[in-house]
PyMOL Python script that loads the backbone (N, CA, C, O; Angstrom):
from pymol import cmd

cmd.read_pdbstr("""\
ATOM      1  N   UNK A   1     299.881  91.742-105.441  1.00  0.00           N
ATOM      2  CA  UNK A   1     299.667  92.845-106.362  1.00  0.00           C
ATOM      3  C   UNK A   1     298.182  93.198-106.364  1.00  0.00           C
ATOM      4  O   UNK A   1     297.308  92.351-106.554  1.00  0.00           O
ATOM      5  N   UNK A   2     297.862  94.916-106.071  1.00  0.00           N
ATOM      6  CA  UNK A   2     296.335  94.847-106.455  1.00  0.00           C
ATOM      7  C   UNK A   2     296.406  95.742-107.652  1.00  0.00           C
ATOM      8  O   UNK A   2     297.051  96.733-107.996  1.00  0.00           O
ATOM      9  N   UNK A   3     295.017  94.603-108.372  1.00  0.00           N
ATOM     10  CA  UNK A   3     294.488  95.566-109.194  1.00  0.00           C
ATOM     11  C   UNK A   3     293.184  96.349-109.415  1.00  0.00           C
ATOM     12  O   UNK A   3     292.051  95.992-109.091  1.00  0.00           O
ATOM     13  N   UNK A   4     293.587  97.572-110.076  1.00  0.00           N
ATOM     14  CA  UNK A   4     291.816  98.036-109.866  1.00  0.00           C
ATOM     15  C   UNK A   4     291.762  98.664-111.153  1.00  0.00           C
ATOM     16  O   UNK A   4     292.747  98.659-111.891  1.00  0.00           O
ATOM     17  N   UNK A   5     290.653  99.218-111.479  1.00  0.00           N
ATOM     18  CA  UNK A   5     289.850  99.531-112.824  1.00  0.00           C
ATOM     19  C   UNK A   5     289.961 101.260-112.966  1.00  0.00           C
ATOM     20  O   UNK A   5     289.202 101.979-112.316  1.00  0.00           O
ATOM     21  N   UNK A   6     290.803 101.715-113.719  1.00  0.00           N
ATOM     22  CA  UNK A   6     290.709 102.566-114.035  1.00  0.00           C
ATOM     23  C   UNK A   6     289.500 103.798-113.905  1.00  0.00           C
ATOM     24  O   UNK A   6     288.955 103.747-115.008  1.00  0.00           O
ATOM     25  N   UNK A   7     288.890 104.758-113.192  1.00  0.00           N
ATOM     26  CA  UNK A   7     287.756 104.793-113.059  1.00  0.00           C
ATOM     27  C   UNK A   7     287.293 106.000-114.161  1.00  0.00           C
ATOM     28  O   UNK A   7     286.263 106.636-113.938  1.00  0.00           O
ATOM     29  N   UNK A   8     287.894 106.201-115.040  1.00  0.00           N
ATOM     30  CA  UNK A   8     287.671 106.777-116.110  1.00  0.00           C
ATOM     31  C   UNK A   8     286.952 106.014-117.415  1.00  0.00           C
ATOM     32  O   UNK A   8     285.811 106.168-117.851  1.00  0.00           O
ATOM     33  N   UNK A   9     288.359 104.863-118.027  1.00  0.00           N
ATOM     34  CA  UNK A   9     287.970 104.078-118.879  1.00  0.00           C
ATOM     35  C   UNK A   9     287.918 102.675-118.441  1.00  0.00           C
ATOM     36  O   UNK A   9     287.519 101.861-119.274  1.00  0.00           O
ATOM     37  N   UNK A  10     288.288 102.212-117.156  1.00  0.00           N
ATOM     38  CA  UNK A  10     287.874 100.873-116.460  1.00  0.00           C
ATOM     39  C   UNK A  10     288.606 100.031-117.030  1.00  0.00           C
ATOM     40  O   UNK A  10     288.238  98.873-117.229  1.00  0.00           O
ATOM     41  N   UNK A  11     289.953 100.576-117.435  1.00  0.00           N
ATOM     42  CA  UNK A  11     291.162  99.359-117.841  1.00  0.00           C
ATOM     43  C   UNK A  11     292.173  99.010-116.246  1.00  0.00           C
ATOM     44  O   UNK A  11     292.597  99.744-115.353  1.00  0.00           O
ATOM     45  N   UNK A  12     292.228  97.857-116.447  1.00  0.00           N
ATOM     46  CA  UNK A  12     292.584  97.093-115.691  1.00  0.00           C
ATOM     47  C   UNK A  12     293.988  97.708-115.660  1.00  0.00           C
ATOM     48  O   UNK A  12     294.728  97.898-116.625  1.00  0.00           O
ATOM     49  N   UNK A  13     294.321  98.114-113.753  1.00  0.00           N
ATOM     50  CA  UNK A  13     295.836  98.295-113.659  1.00  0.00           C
ATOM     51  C   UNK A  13     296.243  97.838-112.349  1.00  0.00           C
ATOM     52  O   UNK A  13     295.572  97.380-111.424  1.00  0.00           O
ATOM     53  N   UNK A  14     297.709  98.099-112.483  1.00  0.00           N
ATOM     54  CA  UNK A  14     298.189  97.762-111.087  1.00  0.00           C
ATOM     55  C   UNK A  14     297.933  99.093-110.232  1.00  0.00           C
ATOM     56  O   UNK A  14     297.608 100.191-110.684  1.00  0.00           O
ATOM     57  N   UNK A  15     298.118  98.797-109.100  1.00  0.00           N
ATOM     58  CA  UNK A  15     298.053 100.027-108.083  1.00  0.00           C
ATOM     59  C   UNK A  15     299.498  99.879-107.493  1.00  0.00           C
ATOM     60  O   UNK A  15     299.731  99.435-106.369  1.00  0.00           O
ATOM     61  N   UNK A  16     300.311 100.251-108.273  1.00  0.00           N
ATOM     62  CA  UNK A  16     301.599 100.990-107.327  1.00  0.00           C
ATOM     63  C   UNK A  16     302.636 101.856-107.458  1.00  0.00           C
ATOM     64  O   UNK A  16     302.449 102.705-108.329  1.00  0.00           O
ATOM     65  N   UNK A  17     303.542 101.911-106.950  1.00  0.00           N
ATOM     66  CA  UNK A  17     304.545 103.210-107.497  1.00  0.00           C
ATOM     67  C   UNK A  17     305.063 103.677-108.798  1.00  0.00           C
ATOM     68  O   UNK A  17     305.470 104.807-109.069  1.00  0.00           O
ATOM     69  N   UNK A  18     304.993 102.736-109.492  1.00  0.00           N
ATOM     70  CA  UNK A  18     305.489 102.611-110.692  1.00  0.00           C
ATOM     71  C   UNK A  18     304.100 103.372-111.647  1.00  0.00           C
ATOM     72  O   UNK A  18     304.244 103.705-112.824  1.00  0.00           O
ATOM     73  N   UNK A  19     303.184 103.497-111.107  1.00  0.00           N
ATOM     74  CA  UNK A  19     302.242 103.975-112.143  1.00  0.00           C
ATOM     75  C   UNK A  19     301.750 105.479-111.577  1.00  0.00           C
ATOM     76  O   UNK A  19     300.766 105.362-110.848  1.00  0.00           O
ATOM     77  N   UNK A  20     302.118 106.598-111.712  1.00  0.00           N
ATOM     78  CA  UNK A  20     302.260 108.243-111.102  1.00  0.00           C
ATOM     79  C   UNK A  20     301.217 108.608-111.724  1.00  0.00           C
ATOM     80  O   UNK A  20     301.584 109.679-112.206  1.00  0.00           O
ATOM     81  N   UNK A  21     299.924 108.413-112.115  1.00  0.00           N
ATOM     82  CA  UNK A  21     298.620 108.360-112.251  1.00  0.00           C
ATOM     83  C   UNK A  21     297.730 107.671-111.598  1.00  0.00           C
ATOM     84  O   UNK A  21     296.564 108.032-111.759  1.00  0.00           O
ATOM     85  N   UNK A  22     298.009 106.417-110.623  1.00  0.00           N
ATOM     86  CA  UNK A  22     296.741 106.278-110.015  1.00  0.00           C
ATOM     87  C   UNK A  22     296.211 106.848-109.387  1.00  0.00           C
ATOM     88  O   UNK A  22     296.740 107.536-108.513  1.00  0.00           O
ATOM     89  N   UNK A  23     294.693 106.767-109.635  1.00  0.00           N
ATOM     90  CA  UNK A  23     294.185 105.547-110.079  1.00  0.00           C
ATOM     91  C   UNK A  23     293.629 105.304-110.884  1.00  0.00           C
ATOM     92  O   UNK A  23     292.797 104.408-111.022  1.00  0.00           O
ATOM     93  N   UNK A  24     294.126 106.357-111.838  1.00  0.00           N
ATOM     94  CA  UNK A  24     294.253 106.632-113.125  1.00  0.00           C
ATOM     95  C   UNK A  24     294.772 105.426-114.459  1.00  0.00           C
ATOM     96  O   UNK A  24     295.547 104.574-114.024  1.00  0.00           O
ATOM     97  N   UNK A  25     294.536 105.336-115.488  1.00  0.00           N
ATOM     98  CA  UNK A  25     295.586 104.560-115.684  1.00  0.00           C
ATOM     99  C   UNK A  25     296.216 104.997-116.738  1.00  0.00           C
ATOM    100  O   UNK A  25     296.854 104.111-117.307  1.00  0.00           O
ATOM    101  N   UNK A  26     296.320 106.802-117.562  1.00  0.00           N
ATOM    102  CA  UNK A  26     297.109 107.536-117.943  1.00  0.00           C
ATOM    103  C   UNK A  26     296.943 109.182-117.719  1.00  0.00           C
ATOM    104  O   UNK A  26     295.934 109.772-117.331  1.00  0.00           O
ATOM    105  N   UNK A  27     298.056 109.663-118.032  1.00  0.00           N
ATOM    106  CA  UNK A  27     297.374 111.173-117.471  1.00  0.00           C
ATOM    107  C   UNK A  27     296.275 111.597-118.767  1.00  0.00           C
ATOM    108  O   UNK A  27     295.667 112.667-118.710  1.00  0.00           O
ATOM    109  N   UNK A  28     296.128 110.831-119.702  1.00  0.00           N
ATOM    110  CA  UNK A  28     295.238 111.565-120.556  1.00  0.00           C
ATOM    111  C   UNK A  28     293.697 111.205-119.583  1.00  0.00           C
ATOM    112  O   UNK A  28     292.805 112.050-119.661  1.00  0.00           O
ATOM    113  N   UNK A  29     293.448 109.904-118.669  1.00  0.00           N
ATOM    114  CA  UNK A  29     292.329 109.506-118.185  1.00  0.00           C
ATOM    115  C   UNK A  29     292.515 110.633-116.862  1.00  0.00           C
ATOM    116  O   UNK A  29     291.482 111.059-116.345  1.00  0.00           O
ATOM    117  N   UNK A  30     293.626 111.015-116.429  1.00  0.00           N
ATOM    118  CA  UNK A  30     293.382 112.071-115.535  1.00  0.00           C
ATOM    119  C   UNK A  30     292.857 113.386-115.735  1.00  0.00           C
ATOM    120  O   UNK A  30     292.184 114.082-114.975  1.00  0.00           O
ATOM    121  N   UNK A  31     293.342 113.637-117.053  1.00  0.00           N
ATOM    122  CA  UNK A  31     293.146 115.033-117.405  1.00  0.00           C
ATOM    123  C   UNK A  31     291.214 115.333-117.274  1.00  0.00           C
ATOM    124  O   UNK A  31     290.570 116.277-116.816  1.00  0.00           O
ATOM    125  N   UNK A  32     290.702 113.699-118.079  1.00  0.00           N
ATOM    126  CA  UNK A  32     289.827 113.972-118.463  1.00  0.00           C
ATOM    127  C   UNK A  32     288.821 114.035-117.431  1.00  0.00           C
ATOM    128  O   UNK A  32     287.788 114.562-117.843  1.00  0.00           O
ATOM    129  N   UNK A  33     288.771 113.560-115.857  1.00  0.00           N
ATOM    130  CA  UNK A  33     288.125 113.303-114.540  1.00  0.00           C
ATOM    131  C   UNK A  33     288.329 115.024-114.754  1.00  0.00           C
ATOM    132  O   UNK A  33     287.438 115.804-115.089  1.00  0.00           O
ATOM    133  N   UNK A  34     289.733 115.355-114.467  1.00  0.00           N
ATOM    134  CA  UNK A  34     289.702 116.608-114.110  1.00  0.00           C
ATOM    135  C   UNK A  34     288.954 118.001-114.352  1.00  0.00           C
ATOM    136  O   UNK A  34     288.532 118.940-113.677  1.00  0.00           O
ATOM    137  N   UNK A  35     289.050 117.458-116.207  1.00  0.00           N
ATOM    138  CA  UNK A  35     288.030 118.294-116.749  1.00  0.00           C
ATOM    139  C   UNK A  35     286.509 118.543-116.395  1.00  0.00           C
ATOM    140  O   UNK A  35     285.922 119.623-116.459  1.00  0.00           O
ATOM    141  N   UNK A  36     285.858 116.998-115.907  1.00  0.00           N
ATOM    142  CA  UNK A  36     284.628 116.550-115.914  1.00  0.00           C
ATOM    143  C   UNK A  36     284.357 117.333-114.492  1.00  0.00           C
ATOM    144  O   UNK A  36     283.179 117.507-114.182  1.00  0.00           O
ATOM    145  N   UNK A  37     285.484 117.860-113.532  1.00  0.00           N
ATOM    146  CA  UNK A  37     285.332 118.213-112.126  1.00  0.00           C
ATOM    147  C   UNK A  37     284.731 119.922-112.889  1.00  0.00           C
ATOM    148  O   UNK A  37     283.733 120.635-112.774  1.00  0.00           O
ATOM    149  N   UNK A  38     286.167 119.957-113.744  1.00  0.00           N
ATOM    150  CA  UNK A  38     285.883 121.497-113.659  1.00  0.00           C
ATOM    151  C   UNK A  38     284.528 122.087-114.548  1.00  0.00           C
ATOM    152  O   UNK A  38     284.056 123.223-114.503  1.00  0.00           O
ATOM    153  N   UNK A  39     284.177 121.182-115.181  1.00  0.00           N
ATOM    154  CA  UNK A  39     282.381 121.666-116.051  1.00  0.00           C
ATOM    155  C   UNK A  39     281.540 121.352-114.906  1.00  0.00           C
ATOM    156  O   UNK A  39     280.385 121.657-115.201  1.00  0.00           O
ATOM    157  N   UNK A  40     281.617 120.836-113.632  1.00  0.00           N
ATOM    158  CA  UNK A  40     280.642 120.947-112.528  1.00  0.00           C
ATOM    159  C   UNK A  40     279.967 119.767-112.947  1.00  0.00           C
ATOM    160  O   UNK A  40     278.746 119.804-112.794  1.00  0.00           O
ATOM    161  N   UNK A  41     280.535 118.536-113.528  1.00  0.00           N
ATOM    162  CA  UNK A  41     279.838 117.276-113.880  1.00  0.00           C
ATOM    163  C   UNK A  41     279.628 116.798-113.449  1.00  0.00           C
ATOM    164  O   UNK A  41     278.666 116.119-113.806  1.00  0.00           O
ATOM    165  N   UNK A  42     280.331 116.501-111.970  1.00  0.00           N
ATOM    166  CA  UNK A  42     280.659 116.015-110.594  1.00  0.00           C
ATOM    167  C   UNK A  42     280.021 117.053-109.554  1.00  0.00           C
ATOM    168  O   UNK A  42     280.194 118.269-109.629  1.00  0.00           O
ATOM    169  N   UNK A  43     279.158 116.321-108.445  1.00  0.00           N
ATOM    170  CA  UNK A  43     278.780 117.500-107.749  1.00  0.00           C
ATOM    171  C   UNK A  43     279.146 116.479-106.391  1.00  0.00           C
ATOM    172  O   UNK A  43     279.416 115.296-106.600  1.00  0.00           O
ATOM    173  N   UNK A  44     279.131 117.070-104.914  1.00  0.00           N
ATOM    174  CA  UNK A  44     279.102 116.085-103.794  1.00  0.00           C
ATOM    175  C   UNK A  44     277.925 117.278-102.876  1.00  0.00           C
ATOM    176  O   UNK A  44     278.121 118.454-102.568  1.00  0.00           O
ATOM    177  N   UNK A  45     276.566 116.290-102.610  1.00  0.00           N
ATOM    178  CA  UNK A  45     275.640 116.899-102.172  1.00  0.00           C
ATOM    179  C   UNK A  45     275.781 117.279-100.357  1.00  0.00           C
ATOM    180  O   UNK A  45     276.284 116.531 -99.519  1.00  0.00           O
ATOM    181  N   UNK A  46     275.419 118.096-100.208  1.00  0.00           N
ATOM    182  CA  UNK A  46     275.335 118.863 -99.154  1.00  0.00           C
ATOM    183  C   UNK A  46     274.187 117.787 -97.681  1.00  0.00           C
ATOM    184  O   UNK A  46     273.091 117.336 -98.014  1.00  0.00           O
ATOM    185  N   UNK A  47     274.638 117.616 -96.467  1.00  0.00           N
ATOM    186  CA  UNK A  47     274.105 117.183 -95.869  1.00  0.00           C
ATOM    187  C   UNK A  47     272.265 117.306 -95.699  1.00  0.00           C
ATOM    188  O   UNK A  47     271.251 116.611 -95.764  1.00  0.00           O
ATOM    189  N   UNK A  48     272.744 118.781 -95.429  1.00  0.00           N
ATOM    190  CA  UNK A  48     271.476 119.589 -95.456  1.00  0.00           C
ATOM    191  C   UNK A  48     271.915 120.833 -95.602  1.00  0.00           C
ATOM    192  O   UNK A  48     272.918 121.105 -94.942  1.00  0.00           O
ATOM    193  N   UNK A  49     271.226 122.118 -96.624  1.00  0.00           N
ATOM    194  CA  UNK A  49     271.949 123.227 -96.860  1.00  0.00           C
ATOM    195  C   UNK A  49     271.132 124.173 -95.575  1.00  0.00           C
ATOM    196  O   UNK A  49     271.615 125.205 -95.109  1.00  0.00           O
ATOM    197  N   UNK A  50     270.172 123.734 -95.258  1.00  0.00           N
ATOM    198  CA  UNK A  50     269.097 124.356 -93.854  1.00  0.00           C
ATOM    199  C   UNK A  50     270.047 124.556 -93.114  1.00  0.00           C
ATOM    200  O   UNK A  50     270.008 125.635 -92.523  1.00  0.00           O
ATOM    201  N   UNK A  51     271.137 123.737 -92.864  1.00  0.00           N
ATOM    202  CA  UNK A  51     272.035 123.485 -91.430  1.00  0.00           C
ATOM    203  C   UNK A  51     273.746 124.815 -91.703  1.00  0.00           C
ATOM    204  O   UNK A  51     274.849 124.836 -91.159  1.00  0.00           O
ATOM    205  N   UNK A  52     273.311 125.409 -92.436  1.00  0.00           N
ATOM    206  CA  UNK A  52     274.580 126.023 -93.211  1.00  0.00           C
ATOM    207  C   UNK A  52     274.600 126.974 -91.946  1.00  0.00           C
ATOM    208  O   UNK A  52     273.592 127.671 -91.827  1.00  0.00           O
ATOM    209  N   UNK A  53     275.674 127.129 -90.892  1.00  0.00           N
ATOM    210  CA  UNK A  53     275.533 128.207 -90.068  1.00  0.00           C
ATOM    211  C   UNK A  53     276.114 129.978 -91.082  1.00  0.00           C
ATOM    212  O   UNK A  53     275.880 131.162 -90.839  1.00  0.00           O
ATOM    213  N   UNK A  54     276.908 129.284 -92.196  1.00  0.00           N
ATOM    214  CA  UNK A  54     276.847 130.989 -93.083  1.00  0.00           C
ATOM    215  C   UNK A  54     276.023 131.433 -93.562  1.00  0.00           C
ATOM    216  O   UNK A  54     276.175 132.589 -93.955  1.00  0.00           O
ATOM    217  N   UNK A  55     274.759 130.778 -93.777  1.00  0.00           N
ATOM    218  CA  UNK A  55     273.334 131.379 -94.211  1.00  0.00           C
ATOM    219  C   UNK A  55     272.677 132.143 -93.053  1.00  0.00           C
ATOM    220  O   UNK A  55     271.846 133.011 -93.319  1.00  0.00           O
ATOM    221  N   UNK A  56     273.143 131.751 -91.243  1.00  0.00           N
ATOM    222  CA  UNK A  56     272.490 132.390 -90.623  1.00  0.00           C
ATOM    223  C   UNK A  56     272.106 134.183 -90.814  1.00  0.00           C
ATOM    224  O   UNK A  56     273.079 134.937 -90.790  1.00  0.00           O
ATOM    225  N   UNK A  57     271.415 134.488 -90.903  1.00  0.00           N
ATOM    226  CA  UNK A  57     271.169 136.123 -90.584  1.00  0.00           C
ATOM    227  C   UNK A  57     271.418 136.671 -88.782  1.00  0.00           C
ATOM    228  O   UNK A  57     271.255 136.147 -87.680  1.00  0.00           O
ATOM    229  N   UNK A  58     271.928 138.097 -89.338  1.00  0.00           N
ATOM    230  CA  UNK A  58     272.502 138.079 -87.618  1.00  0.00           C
ATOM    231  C   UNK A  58     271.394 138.673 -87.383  1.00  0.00           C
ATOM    232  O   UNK A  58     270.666 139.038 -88.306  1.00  0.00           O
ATOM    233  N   UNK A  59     271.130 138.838 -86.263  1.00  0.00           N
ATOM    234  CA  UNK A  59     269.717 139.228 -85.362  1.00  0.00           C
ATOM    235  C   UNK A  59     269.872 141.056 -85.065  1.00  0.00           C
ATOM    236  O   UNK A  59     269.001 141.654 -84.433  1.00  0.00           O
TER     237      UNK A  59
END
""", "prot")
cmd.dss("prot")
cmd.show_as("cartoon", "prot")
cmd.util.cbc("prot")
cmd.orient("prot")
């Protein structure tokens, strides 16, 4: 059996079928990641934004 930590409120759960929220460990701890995505709380940084070929200008 594995277990892992809720990564919302860090309660201890199982990881398997029986639980339709992981890795979650209720949909209220899902809702609330979700929310935290959608206020832009969460960001995932850009390699380099220099390298963006849609910023190129056409010639």
């Amino acid at each position: 059996m594995t277990v892992v930590s809720c990564p919302n409120c860090a309660k201890k759960i199982e990881w398997s079928d029986k639980n339709p929220y992981r890795p979650f460990c209720s949909e209220r701890c899902k809702q609330i990641d979700l929310g935290a995505w959608a206020e832009e709380k969460y960001v995932i940084p850009a390699a380099n934004p220099a390298d963006d070929p849609l910023d190129d200008e056409p010639d």
